[in-house]
Residue frames relative to the residue before (quaternion, step in Angstrom):
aa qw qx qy qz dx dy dz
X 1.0000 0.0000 0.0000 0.0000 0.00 0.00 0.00
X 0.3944 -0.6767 0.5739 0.2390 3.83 -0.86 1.13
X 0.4728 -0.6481 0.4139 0.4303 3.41 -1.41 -0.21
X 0.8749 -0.1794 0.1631 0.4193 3.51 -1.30 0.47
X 0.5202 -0.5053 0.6039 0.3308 3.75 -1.15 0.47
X 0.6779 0.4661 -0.3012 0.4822 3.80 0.95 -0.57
X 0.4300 -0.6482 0.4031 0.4821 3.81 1.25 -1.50
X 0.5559 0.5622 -0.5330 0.3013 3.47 1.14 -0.02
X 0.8505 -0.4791 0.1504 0.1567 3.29 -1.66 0.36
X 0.1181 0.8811 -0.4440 -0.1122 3.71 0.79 -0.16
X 0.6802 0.2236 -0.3957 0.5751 3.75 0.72 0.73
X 0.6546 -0.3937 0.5527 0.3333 3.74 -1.53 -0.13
X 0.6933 0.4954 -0.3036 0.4263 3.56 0.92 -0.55
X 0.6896 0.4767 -0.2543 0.4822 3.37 1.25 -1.17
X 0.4896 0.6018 -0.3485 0.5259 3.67 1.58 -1.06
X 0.8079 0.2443 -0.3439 0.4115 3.92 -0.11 -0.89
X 0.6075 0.5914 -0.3801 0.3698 3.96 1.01 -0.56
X 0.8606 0.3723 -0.2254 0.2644 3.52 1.25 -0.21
X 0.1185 0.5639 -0.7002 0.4215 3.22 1.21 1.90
X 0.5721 0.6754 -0.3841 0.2626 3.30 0.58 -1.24
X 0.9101 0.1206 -0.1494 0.3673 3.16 0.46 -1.28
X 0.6938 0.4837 -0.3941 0.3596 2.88 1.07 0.49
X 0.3271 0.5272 -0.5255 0.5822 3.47 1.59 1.11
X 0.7558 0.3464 -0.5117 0.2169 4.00 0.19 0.24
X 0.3300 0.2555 -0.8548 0.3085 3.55 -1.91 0.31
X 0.8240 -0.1168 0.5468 0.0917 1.75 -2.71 -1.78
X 0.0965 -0.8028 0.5854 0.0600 3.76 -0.19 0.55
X 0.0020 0.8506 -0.5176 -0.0930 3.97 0.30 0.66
X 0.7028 0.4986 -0.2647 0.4328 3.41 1.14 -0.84
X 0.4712 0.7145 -0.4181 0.3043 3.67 1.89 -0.48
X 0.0561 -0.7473 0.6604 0.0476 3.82 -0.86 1.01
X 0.2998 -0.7254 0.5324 0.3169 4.07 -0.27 0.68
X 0.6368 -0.4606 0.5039 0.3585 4.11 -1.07 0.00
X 0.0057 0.7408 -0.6702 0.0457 2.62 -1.48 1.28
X 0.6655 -0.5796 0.3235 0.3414 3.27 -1.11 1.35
X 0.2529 0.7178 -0.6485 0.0137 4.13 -0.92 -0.24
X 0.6912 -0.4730 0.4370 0.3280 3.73 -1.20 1.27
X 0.8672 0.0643 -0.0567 0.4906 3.49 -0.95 1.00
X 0.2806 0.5203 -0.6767 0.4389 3.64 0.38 0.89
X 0.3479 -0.5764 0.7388 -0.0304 2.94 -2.19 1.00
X 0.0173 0.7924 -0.6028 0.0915 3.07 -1.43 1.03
X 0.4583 -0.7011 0.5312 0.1276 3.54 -0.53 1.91
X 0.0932 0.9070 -0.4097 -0.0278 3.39 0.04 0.39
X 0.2224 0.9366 -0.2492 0.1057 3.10 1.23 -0.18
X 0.1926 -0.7462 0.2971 0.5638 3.89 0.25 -0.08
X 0.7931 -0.3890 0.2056 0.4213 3.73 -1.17 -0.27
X 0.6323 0.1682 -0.2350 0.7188 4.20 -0.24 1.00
X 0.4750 0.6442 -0.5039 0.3247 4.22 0.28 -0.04
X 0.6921 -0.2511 0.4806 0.4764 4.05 0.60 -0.48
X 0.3084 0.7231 -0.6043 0.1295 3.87 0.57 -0.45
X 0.8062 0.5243 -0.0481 0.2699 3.05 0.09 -2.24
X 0.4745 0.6424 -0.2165 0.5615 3.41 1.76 -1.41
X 0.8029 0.3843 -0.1647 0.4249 3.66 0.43 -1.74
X 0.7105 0.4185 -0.3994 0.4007 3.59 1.17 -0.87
X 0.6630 0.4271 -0.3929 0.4729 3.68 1.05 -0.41
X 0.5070 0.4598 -0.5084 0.5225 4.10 0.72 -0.19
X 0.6799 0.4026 -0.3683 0.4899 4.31 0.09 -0.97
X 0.5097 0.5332 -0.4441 0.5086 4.38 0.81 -0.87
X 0.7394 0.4320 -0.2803 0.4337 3.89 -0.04 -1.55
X 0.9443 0.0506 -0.3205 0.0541 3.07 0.31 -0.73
X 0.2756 0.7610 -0.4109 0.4197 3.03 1.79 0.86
X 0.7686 0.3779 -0.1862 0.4814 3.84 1.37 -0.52
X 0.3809 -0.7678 0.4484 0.2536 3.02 1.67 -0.18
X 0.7822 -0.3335 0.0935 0.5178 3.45 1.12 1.24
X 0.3487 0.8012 -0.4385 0.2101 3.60 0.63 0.43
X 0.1226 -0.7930 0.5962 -0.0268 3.92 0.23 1.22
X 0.8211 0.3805 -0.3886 0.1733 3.90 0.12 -0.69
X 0.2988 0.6875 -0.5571 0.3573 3.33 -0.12 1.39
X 0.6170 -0.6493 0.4216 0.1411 3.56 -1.30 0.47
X 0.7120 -0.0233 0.1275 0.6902 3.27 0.76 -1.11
X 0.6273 -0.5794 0.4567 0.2493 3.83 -1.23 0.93
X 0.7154 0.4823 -0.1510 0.4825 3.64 1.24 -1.24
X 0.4941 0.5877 -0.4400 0.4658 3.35 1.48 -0.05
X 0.6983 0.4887 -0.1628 0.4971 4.07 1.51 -1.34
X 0.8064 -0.2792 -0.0734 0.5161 2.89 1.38 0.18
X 0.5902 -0.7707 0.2205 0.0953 2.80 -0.53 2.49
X 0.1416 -0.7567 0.6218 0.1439 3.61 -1.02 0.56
X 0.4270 -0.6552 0.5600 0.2734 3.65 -0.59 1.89
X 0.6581 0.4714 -0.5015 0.3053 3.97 -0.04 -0.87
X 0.7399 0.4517 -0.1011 0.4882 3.55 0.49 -0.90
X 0.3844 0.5405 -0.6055 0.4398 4.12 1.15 -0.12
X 0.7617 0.5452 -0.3139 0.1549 3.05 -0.42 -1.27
X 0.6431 0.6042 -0.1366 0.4502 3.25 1.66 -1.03
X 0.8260 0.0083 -0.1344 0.5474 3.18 1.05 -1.08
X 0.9085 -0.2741 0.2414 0.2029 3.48 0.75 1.30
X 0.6844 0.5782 -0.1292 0.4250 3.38 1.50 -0.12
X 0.2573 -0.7850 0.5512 0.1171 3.19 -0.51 1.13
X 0.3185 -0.8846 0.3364 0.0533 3.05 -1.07 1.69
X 0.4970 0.5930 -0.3362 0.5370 2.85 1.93 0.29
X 0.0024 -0.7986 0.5338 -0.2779 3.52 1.44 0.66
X 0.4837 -0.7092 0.4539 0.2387 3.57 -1.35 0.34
X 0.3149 -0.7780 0.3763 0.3922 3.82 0.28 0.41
X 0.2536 -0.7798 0.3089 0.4818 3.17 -0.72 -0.37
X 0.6421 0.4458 -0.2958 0.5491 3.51 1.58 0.36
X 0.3205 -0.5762 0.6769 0.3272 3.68 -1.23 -0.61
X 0.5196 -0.1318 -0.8048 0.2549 2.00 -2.00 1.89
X 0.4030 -0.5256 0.6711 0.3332 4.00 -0.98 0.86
X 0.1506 -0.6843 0.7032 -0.1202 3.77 -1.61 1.20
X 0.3586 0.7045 -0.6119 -0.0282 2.84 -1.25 0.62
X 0.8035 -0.4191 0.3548 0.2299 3.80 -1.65 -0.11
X 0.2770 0.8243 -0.4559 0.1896 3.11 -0.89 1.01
X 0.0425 0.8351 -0.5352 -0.1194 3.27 -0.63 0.80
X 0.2240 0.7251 -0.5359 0.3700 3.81 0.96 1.47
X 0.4679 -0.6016 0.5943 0.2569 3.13 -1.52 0.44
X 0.5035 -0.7147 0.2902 0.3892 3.74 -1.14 0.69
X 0.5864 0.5268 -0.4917 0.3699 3.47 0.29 0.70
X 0.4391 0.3476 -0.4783 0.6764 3.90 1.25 0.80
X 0.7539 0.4513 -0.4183 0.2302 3.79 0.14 -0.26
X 0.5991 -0.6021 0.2881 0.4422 3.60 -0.53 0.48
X 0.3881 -0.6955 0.5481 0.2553 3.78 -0.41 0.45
X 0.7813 0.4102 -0.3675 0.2937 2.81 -1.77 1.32
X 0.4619 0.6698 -0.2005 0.5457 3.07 2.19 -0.70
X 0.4323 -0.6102 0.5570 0.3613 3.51 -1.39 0.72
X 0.3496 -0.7204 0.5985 -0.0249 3.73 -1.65 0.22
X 0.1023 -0.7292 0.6762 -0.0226 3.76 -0.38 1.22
X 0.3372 0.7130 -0.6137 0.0367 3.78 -0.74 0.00
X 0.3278 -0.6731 0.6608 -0.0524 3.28 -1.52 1.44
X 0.0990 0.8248 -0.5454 -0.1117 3.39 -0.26 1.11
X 0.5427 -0.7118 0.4296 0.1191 3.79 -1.45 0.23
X 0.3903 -0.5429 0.5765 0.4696 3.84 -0.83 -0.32
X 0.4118 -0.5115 0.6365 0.4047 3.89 -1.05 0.94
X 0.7379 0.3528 -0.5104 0.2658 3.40 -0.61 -0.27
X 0.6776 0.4587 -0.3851 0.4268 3.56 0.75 -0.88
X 0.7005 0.3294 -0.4450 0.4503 3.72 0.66 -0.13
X 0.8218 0.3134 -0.4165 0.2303 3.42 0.31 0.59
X 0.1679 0.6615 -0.5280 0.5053 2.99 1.71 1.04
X 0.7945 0.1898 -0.2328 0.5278 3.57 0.16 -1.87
X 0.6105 0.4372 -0.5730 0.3285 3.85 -0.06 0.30
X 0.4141 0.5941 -0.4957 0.4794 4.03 1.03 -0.41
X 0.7845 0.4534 -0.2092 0.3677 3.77 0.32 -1.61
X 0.6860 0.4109 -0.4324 0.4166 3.25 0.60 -1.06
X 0.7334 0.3961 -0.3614 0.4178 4.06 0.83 -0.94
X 0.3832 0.5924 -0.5300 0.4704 4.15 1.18 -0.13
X 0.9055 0.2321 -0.0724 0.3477 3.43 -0.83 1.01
X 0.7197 0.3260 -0.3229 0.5210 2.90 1.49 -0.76
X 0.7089 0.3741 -0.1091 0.5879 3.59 0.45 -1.55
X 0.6816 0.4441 -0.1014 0.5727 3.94 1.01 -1.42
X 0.4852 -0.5860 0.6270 0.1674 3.32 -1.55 1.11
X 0.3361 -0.7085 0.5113 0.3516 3.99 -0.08 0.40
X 0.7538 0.1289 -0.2304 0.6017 3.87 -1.20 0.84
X 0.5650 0.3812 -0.6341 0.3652 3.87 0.06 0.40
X 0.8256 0.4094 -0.0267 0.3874 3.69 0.43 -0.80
X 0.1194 -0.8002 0.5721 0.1346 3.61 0.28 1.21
X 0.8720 -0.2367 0.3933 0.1702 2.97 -2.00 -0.31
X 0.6447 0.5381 -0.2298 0.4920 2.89 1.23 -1.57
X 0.6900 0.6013 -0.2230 0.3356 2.89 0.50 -1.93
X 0.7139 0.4500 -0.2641 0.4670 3.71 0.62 -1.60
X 0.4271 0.7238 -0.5032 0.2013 3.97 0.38 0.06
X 0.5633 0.6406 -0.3630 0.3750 3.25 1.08 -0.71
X 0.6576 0.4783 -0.2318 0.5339 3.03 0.87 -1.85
X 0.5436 0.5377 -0.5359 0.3582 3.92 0.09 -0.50
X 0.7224 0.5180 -0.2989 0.3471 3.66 0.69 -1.46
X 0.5382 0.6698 -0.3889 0.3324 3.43 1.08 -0.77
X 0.3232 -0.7436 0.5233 0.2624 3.76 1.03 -1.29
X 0.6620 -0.6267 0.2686 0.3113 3.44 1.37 0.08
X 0.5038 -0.6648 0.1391 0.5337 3.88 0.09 -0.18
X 0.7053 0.3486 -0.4066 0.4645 3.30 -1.29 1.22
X 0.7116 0.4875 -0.3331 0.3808 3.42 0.98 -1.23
X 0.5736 -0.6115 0.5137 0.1825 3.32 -1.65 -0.44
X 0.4896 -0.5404 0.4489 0.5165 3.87 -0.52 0.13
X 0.8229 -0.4721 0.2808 0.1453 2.62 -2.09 0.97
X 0.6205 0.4753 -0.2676 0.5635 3.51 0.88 -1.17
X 0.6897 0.4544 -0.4313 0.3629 3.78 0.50 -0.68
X 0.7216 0.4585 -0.3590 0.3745 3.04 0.35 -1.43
X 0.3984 0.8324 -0.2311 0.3081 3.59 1.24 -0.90
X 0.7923 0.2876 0.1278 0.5228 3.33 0.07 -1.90
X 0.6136 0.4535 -0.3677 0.5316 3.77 1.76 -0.23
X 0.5109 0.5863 -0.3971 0.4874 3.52 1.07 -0.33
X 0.7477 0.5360 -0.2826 0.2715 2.69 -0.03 -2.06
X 0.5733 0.6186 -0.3151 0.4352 3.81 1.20 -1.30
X 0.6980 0.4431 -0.1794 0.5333 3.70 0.62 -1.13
X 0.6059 0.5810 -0.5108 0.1855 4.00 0.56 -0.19
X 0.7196 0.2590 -0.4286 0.4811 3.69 0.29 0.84
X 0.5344 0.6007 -0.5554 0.2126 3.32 0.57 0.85
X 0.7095 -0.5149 0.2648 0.4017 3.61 -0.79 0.63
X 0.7180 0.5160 -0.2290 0.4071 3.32 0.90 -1.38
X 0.4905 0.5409 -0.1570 0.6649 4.26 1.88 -1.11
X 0.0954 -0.5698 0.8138 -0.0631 3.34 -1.18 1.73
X 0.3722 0.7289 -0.5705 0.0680 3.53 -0.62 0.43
X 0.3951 -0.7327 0.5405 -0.1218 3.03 -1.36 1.92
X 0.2118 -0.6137 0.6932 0.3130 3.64 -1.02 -0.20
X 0.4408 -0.5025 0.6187 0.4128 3.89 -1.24 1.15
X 0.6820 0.3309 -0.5506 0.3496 3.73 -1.06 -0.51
X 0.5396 0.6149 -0.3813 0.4305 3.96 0.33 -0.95
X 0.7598 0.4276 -0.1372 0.4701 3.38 0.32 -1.88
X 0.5969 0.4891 -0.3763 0.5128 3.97 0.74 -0.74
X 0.8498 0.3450 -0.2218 0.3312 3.67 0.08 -1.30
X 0.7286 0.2416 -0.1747 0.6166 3.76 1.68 -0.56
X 0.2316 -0.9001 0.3550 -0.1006 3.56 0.99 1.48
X 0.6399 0.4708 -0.1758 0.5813 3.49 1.36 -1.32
X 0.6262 0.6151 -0.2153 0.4280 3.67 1.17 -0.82
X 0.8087 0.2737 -0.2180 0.4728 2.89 0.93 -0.84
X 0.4630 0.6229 -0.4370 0.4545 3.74 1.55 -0.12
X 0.6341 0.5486 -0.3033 0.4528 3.65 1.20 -1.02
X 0.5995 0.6159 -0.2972 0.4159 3.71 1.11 -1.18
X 0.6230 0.5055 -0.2715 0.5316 3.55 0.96 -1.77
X 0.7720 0.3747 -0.4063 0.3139 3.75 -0.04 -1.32
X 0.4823 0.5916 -0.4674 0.4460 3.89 1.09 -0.56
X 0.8975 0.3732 -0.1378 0.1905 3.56 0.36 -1.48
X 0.4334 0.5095 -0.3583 0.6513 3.28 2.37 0.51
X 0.3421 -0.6877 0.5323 0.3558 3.55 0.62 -1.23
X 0.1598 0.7291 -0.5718 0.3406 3.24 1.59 1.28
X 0.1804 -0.6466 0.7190 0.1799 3.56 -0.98 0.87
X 0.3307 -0.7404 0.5638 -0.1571 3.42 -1.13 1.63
X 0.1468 0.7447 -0.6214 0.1942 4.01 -0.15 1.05
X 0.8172 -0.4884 0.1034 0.2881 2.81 -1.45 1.57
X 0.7220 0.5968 -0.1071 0.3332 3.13 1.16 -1.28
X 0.6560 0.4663 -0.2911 0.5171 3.53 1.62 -1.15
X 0.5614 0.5357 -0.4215 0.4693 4.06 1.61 -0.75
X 0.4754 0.6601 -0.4334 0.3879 2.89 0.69 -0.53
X 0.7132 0.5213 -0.0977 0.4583 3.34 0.15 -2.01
X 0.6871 0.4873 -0.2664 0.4685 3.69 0.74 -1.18
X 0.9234 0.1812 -0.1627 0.2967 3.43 0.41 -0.50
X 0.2250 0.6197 -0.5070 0.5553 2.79 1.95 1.06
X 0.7856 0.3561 -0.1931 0.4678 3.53 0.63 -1.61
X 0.5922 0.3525 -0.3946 0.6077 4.26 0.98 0.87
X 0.2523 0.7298 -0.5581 0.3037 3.68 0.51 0.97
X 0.4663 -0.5355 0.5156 0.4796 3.36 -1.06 -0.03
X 0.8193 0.4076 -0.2162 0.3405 3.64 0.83 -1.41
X 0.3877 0.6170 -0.4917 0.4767 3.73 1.64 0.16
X 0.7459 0.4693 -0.2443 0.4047 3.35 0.46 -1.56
X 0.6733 0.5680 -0.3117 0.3562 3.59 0.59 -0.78
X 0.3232 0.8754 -0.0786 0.3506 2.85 1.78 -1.29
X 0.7517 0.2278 0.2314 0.5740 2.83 0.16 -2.78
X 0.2797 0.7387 -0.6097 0.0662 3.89 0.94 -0.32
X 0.6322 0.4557 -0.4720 0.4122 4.07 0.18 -0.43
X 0.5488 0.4665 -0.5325 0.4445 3.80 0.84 0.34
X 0.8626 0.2701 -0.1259 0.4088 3.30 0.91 -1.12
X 0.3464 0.8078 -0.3506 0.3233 3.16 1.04 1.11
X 0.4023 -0.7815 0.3452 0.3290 3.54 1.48 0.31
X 0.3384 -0.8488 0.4056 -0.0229 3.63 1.05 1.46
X 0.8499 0.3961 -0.1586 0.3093 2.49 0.11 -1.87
X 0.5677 0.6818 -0.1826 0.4236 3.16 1.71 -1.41
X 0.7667 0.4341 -0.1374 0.4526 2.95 0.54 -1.47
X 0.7119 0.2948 -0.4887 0.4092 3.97 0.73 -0.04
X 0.3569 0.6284 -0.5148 0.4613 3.69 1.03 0.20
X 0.7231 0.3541 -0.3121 0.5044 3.69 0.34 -1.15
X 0.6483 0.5148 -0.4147 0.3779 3.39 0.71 -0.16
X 0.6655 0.4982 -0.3333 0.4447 3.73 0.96 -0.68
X 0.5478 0.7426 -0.1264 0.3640 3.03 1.61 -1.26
X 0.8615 0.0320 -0.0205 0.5063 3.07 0.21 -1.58
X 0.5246 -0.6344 0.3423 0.4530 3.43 1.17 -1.06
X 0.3419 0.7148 -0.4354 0.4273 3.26 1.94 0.52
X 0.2985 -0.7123 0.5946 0.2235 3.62 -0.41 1.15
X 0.7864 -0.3935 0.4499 0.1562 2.95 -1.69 1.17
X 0.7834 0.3491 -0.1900 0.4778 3.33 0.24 -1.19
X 0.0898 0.8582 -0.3765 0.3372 3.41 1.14 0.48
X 0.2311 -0.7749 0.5076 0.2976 3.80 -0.32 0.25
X 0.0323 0.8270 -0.5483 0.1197 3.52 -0.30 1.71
X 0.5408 0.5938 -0.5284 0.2753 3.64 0.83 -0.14
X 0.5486 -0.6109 0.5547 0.1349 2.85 -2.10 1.02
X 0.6724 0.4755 -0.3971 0.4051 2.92 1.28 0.20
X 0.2585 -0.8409 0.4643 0.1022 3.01 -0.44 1.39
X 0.4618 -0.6522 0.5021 0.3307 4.39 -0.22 1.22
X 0.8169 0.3056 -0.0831 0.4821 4.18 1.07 -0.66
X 0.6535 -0.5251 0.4524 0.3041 3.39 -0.83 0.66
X 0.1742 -0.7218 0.5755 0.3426 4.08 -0.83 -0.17
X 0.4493 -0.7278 0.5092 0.0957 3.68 -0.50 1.13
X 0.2549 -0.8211 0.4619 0.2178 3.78 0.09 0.71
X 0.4711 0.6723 -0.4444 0.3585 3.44 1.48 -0.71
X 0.7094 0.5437 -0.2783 0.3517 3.51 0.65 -0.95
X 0.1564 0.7250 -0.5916 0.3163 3.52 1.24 0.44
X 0.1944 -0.5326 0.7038 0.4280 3.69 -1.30 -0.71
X 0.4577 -0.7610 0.3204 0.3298 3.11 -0.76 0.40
X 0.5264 0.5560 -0.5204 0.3780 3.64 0.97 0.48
X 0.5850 0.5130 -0.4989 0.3817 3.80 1.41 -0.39
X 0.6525 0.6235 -0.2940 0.3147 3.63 1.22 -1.18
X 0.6730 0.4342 -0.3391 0.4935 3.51 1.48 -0.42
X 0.4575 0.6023 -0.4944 0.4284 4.02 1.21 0.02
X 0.7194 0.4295 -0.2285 0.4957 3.25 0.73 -1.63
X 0.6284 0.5181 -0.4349 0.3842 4.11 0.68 -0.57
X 0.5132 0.6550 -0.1984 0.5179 3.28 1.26 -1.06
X 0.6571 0.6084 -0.2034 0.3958 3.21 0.39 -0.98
X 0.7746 0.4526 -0.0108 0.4417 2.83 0.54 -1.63
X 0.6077 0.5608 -0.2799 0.4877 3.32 1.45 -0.45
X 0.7528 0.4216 -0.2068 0.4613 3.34 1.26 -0.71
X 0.6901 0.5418 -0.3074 0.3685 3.25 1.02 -1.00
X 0.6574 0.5959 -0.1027 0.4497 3.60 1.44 -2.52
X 0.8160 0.4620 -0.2102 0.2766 3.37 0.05 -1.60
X 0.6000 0.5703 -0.3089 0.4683 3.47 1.29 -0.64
X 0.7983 0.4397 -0.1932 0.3634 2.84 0.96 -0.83
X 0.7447 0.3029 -0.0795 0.5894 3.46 1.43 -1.36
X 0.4796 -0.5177 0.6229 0.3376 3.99 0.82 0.06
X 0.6982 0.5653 -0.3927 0.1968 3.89 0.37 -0.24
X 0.4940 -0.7356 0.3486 0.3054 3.86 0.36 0.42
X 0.8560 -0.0643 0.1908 0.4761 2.79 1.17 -1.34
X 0.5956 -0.4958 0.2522 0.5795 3.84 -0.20 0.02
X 0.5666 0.7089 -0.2404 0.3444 3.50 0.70 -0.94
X 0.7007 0.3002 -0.1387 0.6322 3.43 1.49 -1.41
X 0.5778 0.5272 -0.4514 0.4294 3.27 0.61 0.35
X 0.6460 0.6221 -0.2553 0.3614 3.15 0.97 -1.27
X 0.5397 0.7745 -0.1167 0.3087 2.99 1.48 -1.06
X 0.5230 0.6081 -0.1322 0.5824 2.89 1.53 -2.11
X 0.7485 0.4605 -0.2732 0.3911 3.45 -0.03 -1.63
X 0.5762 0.7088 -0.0862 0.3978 3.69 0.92 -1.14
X 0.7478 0.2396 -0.1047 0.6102 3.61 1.43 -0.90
X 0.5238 0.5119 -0.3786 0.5659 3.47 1.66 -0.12
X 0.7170 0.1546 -0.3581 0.5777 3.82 0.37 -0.30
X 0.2645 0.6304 -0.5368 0.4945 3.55 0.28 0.89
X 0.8571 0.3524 -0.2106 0.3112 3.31 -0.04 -1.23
């Protein structure tokens, strides 16, 4: 089966061959990262809160800035420069410099500060199936089953879940490692806008929280989805493959992902999983009891 009349993928083969091809020519304008004292890094893994965290850290370092195109433009994502061209040494337009990531902290440059937002595996690969169904993926060519591989990957640059996972998790009481659980961060919203400003040195009156967590809603963002629609990405895949831009790409999903909808032979790989990789390490059965942990630490 070719791909789509449009270019999106309709096997697993065509889906993993097309970073490939859309990382060749020439990138002239491509500048790789360079370290500088007090840079920030979203680090989350992929469906984990990224997008939520890069546009809550954007607000409040600008104190409400909205005019921009694409979220990853305010703060760059090294996996993806290279693709669409972008020099990450770009000027910012605030202080603390930010940027994207969905690595664990031993690919990241040491010494740097660290936001991470972790998830239930299952809910990010419910909403990671959706966000690529339609976008990269022809809908009904590709099942569930089928897309598991790609789930483990973590997206581009990142790592599999359990890693990126169990590398946080190691770092959650150091000074330098905000780390949160996304359900935590959705339901106590003001808490965590107060946490972030402490941990940039965003000074934070009644009025900008305010503003911040009006402007990290589900229905602001959804709203504004053509900010958070991966732009940049997405006209590259357009030249690239022939997936029009206008394409439905926003991370912002209008619904929750529902873990129930696993099938249940992917939910026992990843349960499994988790038994071998987590528990040795964290005593935690399960995501839930972990979360938990995480949960009484931003408590305190």
């Amino acid at each position: 089966m070719a791909r789509s009349a449009e270019g999106r993928a309709t096997t697993m083969e065509e889906f993993d061959g097309a970073f490939e091809i859309m990382a060749e020519g020439d990138r002239p304008n491509h500048r790789a990262y360079q370290p500088c004292e007090g840079d920030v890094f979203i680090t989350s893994w992929a469906k984990s809160g990224t997008t939520m965290t890069q546009q809550m850290f954007h607000q409040l370092r600008t104190g409400g800035h909205m005019d921009f195109d694409d979220i990853s433009r305010m703060t760059p994502w090294e996996d993806t420069a290279y693709l669409c061209d972008f020099d990450m040494g770009v000027e910012q337009v605030a202080a603390p410099r930010g940027f994207k990531s969905h690595r664990e902290y031993e690919r990241l440059p040491e010494g740097m500060r660290y936001i991470v937002t972790l998830r239930d595996p299952k809910e990010t690969f419910v909403s990671f199936y959706r966000f690529m169904n339609g976008w990269h993926i022809e809908p009904g060519t590709i099942s569930m089953e089928e897309f598991f591989p790609a789930w483990l990957g973590g997206g581009p640059g990142g790592c599999d879940y359990f890693t990126h996972l169990l590398s946080w998790y190691a770092r959650r009481k150091e000074a330098d490692t905000l780390l949160l659980n996304y359900r935590w961060c959705v339901k106590n919203k003001r808490a965590m806008i107060e946490k972030m400003a402490r941990f940039i040195g965003a000074e934070l009156s009644d009025e900008l929280a305010e503003l911040v967590e009006h402007r990290t809603s589900r229905e602001f963002m959804v709203e504004h989805q053509d900010k958070f629609d991966d732009l940049m990405v997405a006209k590259v895949m357009e030249a690239k493959l022939g997936i029009p831009a206008t394409s439905d790409s926003s991370k912002v999903q209008a619904e929750g992902s529902d873990a129930k909808v696993v099938p249940e032979a992917v939910a026992a790989q990843i349960d499994a999983m988790w038994v071998e990789k987590v528990t040795p390490v964290t005593g935690h059965a399960d995501y839930a009891s972990l979360a938990a942990e995480i949960d009484a630490l931003a408590a305190e």
